[in-house]
C-alpha positions as CSV (number, residue, x, y, z in Angstrom):
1,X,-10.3,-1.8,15.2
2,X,-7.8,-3.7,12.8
3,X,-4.3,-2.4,12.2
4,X,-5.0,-1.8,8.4
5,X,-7.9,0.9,9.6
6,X,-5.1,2.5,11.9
7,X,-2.7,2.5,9.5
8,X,-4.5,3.5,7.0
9,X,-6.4,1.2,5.2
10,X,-7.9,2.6,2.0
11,X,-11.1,1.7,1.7
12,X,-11.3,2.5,5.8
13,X,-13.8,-0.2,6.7
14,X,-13.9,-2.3,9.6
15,X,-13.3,-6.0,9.7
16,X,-16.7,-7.1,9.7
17,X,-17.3,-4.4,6.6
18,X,-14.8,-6.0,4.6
19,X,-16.5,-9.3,5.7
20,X,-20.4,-8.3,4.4
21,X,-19.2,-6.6,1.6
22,X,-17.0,-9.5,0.5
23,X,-19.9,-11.7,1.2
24,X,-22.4,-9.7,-1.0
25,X,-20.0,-9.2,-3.6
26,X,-19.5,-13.2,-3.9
27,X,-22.7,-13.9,-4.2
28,X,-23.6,-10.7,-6.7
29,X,-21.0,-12.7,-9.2
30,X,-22.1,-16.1,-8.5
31,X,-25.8,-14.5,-9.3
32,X,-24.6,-12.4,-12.6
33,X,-22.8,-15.8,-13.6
34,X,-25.9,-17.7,-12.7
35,X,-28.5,-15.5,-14.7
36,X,-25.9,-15.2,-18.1
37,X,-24.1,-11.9,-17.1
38,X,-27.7,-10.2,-16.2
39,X,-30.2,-9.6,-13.6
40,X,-33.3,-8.7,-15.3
41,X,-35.6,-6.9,-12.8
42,X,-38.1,-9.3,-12.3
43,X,-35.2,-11.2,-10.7
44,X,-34.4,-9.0,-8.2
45,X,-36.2,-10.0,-5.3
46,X,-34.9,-13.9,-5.5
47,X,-31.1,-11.9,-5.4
48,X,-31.9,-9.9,-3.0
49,X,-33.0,-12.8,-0.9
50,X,-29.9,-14.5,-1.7
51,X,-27.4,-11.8,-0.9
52,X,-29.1,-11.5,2.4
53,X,-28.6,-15.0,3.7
54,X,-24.9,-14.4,2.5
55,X,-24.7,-11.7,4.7
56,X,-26.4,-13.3,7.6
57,X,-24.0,-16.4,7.5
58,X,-21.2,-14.0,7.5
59,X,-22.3,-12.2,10.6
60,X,-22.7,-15.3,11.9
61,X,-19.7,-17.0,11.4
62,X,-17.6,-13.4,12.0
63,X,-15.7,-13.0,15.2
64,X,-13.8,-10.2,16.3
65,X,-10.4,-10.2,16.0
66,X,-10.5,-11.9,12.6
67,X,-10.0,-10.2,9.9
68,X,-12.4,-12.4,7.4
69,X,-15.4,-15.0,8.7
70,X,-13.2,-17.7,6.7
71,X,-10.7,-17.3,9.0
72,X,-11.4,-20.1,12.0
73,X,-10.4,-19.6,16.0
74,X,-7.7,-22.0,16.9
75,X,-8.3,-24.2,19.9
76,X,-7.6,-21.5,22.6
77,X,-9.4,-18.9,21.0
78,X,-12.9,-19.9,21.2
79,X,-15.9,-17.1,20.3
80,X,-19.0,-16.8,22.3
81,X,-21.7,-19.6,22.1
82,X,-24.9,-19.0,20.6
């Protein structure tokens, strides 16, 4: 649990919350951009796909203990290996 969610962060979600929705938020904007400010519905399953391998590398490259995947582990603080 981060100190923001004790202290009371506002929007109360946990690290790795704040890291998917950042991810799928990214990649909603990049895809609006892309598309000329509109996702028509026939183009809904190509963004879906695309938000979801946003949110897979974000759960892969999140680690607890950081409060966004873009943070890195310095050398003494290595994750597990997959």
């Amino acid at each position: 649990m981060s100190d923001a969610y004790v202290v009371g962060d506002p929007d109360g979600l946990s690290p790795l919350l704040v890291a998917l929705r950042d991810a799928i938020a990214r990649e909603l904007h990049a895809q609006v951009a892309l598309r000329g400010e509109r996702i028509e519905l026939a183009d809904l399953p190509e963004v879906s796909y695309q938000v979801t391998v946003q949110v897979e590398r974000a759960l892969r490259a999140w680690r607890p203990g950081f409060s966004s995947p873009m943070e890195k582990p310095s050398d003494g603080d290595r994750g597990p290996v997959d």
